[in-house]
N, C-alpha and C positions, 0 to 999 in steps of 0.2 A: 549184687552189683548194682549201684544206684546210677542213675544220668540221669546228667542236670538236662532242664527243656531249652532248648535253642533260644538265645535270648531275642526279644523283641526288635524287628527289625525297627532301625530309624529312620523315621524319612522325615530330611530338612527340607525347607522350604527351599526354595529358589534367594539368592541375596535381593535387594532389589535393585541394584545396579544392573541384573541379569534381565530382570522383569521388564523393566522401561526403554532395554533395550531391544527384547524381543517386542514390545511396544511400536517402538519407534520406527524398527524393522520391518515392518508391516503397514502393509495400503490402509488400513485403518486406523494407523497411529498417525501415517503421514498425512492422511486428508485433514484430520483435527488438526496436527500442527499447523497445515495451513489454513484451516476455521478460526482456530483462535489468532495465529497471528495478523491473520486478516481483518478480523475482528477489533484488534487492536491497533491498526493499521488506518480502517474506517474510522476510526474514533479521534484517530488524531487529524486525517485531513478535514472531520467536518469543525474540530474544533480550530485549526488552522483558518479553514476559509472565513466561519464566521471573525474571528481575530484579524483578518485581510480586509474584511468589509468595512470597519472601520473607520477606513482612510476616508471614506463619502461621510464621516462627520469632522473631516477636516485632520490639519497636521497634526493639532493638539491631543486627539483623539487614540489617533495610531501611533503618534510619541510614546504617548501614557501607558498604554497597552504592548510597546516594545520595551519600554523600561520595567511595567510589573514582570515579565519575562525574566529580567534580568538582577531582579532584585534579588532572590534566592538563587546563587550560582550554583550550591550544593544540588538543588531539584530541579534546575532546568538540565543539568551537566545528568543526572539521575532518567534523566525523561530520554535524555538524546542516548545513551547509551540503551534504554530499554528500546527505542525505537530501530539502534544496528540491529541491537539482537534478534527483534521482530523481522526486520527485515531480512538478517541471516538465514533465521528458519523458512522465514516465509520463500524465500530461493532454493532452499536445498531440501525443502518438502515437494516441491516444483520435478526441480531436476530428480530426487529421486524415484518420485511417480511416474516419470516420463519414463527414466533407465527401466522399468516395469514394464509400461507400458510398450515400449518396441520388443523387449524380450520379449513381450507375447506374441507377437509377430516379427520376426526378423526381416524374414522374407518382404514385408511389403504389400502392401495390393496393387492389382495389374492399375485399376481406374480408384482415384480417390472420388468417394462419394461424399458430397456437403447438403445429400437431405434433410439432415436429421441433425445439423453443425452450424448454426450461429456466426455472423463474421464474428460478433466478440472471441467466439470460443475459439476459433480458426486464426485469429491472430495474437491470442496469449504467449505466441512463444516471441510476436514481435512486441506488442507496448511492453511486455514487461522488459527488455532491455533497453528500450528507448526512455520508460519513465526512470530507469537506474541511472542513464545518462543525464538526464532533466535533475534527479534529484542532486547530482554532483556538480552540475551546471549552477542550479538555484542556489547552494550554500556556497561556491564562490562567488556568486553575484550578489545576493543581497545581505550573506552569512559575515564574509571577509572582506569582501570587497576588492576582489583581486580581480574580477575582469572585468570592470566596467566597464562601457567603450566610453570614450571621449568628454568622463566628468570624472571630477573628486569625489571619493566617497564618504561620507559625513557620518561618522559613527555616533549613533543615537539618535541621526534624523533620520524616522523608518518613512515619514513621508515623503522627504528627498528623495532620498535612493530610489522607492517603489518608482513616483513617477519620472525621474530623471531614467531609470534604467527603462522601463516599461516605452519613453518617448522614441527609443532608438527601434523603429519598426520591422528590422532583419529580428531584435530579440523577443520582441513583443508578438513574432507571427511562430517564433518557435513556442514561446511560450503555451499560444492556442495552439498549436500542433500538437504539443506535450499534452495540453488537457484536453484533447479529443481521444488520445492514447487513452487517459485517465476513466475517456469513458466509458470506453469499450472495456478495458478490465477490469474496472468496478462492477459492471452491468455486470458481467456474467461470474465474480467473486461472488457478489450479493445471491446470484438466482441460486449458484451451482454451491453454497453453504448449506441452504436447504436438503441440499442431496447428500452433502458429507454429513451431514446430522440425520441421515435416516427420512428425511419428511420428502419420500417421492412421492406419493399419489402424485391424481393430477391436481387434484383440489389443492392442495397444498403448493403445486407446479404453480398454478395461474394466482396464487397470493405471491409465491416468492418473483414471478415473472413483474409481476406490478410494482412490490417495493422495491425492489432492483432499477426500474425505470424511472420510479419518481426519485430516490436516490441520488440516482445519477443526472437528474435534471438539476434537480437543489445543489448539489457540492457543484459539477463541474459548472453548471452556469453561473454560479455566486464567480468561482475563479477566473472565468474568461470576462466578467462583468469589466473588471478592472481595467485588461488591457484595452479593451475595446474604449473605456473612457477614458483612456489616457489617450490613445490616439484619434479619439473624436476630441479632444481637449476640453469633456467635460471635469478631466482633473488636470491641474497646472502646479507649476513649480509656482512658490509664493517668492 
């Protein structure tokens, strides 16, 4: 009587549909998504603000540099959608680190302690809805041109706009309110990347704690630069 030997078991791999979802699923998948898309995030305010600064070489200057924008519709149209996308993930790596985070405590603590907590880090869950509100503010204001208050909007004069919208000082003070948001959650995006990438020591702490600061010195004060000379009127409507 012969038998045959049990045939070799097969083991499939996982799809990877499966994989990147158990990824994704995970405090360590979700802090990279918001590394990277932070990352990608950084990269485009500081190329923004230097694109902003401009305007201090005059109209001609920030025209030129609103129209090369505009020259390629296909890749600015390509940029703004990689930028929702970024900014989708970068919210819903947020929100679901947090849903984590309380599940591990439901309960609560009797006394919240802020030894060891940062105001940047202690008010992440505010600038970030406040800069989401700023940034739907900014693209009807200088994007469309839908709410100016009390001028025509000049499509293709970026230096009009900037300083005619910037001269009305209720929008001009939200504006700096928005980029003191910008600062505090930059600062501690920049420190606390160090830490979703693994680089805790302290040594490693006190580089990311410095480029975080000088970071957030260069971008937001390049951005508040503006309003403030427009409403010193060291910049004017020509």
């Amino acid at each position: 009587m012969s038998s045959s030997a049990p045939a070799a078991a097969i083991v499939q791999s996982p799809p990877a549909e499966s994989r990147l979802a158990r990824i994704l699923g995970s405090s360590i998948g979700q802090k990279l998504v918001m590394a990277a898309t932070g990352i990608i995030l950084s990269g485009f305010v500081v190329g923004h603000m230097v694109g902003n600064l401009t305007v201090f070489k005059g109209a001609a200057a920030i025209n030129a540099y609103g129209a090369a924008l505009r020259k390629f519709p296909a890749v600015l149209w390509g940029v703004r959608f990689g930028l929702l996308l970024s900014v989708g993930l970068h919210i819903w790596s947020y929100l679901a680190l947090s849903v984590k985070s309380w599940g591990a405590r439901p309960k609560g603590y009797r006394v919240t302690s802020y030894k060891e907590a940062s105001l940047a880090s202690r008010t992440m869950r505010w600038t970030g809805p406040i800069l989401g509100a700023f940034v739907v503010f900014h693209i009807l204001h200088f994007t469309t041109g839908t709410i100016h208050p009390g001028f025509a909007y000049i499509s293709g004069d970026v230096y009009h706009n900037l300083v005619a919208g910037l001269s009305y000082a209720p929008v001009a003070a939200f504006y700096i309110v928005a980029m003191a948001c910008l600062a505090l959650h930059v600062f501690h995006g920049v420190w606390s990347l160090f830490q979703s990438l693994g680089f805790s020591q302290p040594r490693y702490d006190s580089f990311a704690r410095r480029l975080a600061t000088l970071f957030t010195i260069i971008v937001v004060g390049g951005f508040v630069l503006i309003p403030f000379a427009v409403l010193a009127g060291f910049l004017k409507l020509q």
